[in-house]
C-alpha positions in Angstrom: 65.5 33.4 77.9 64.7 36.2 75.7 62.2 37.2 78.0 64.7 37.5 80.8 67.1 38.5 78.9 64.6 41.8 78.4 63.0 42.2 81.6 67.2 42.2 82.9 67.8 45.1 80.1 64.6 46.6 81.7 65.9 46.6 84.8 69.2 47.5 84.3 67.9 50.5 82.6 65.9 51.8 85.1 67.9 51.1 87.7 70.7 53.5 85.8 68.1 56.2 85.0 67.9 56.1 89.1 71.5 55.9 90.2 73.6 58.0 87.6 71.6 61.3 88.9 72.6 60.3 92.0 76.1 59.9 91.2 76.3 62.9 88.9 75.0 64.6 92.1 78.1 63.3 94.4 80.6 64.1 91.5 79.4 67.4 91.4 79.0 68.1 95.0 82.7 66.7 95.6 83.5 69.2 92.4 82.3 71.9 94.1 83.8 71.1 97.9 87.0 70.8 96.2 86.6 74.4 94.4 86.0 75.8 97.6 89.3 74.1 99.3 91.2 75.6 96.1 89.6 78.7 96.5 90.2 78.8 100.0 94.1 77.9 99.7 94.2 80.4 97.5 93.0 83.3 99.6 95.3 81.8 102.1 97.9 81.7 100.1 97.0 85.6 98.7 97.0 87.1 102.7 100.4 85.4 103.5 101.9 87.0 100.3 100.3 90.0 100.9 101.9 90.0 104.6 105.0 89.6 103.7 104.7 92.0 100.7 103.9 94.9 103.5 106.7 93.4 105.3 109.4 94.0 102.6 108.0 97.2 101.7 108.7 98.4 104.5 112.0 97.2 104.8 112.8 98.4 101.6 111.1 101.9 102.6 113.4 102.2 105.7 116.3 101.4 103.1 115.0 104.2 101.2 115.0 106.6 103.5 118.8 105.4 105.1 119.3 105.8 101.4 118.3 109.6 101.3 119.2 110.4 104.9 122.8 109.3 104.6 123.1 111.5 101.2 122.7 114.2 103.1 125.6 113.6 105.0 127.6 113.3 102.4 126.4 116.0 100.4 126.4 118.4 103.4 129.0 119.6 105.7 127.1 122.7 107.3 125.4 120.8 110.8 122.4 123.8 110.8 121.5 122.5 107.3 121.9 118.7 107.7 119.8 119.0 110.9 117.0 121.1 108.6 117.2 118.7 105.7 116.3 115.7 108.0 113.4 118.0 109.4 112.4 118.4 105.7 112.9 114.7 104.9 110.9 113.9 108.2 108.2 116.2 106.6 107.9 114.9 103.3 107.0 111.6 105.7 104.8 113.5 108.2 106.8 112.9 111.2 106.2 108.9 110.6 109.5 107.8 109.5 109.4 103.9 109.5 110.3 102.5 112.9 113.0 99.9 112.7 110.9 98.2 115.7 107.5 98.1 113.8 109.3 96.6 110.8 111.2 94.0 113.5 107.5 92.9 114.4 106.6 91.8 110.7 109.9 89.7 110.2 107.5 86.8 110.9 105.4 87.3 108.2 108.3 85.6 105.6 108.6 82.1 108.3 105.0 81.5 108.0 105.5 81.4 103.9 108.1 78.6 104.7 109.9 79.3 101.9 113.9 78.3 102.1 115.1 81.1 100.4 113.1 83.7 101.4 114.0 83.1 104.8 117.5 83.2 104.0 117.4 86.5 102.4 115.4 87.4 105.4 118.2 86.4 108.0 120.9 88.0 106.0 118.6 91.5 106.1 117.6 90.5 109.6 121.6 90.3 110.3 122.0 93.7 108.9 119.2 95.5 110.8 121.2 96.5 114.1 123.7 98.5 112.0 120.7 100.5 110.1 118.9 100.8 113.2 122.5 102.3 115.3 122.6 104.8 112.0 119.1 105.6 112.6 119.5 106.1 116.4 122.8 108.1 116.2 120.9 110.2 113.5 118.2 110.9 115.9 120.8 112.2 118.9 123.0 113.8 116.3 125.5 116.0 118.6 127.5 118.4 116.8 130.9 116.6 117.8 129.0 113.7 115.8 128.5 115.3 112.4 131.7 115.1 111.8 132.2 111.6 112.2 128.8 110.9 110.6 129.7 112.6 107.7 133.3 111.1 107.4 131.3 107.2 107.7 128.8 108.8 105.1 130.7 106.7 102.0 131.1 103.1 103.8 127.5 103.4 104.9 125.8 103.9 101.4 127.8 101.2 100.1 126.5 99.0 103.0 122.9 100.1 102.2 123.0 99.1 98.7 124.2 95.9 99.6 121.2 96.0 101.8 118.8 97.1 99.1 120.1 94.2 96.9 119.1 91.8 99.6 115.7 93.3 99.7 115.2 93.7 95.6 115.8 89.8 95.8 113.1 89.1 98.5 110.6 91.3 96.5 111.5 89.0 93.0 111.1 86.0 95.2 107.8 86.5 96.3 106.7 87.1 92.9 107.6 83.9 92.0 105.5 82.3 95.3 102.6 84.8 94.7 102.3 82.4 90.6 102.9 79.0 92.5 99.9 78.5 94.1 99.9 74.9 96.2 
């Protein structure tokens, strides 16, 4: 028996110094293919953050501007000088003042994130979008019977936009916290 015993142990040997490079070989290729899934998910993950980044920048750009656009009405009375501090402000932007409608197009960058309370935030901005787009339009067709009234809902407005601009602050922290949790 010792003889078998020995030739087995031979065997056994050999047969592992034949196999275990093969499995270490699977392992590592099944290593590797999961890597690349994880790295793949991640860049995923990284565009549709990035997406909906560009998305809330740009709301929070257009807030911005209502921001600095509706100070003007309040801090001016004269319609010749509101009219050529929105051409100035229009400047400072080179005639490419964000387009409500553009900004519209992105809102379905936050679904695909599917992300409860982003898209929360995102309908209550969403909700709030025809009122800064009428300001916008009004603002745009500005009569001078209109400046008056403009200038009178100056107030109410900014208070509206900051309410706006708090909605918008929170989708930017919220995507922080989504752009660390990585799935």
């Amino acid at each position: 028996m010792d003889k078998n015993m020995q030739a087995l142990a031979i065997i056994i040997s050999f047969v592992g110094l034949i196999t275990v490079p093969f499995i270490v070989h699977f392992l590592s290729q099944k290593q590797d293919e999961e890597n690349r899934d994880y790295a793949k998910r991640i860049e995923i993950h990284d565009k549709k953050i990035r997406e909906a980044r560009e998305y809330v920048d740009a709301i929070h750009n257009l807030i911005n501007l209502n921001i600095a656009l509706n100070s003007i009405f309040k801090e001016e009375t004269n319609p010749e000088k509101i009219v050529q501090r929105i051409k100035y402000l229009d400047s400072l932007h080179e005639g490419k003042l964000p387009l409500i409608s553009g900004i519209a197009a992105k809102m379905d960058s936050i679904g695909i994130l599917n992300d409860a309370q982003l898209t929360e935030l995102n309908r209550l901005f969403a909700w709030h979008l025809p009122k800064i787009s009428e300001w916008v339009k009004d603002t745009e067709t500005l009569t001078k019977e209109d400046f008056q009234q403009k200038i009178e809902k100056a107030e109410e407005f900014r208070i509206f936009l900051l309410e706006v601009n708090n909605i918008v602050i929170k989708m930017k922290r919220r995507l922080d916290t989504l752009a660390r949790n990585i799935k």
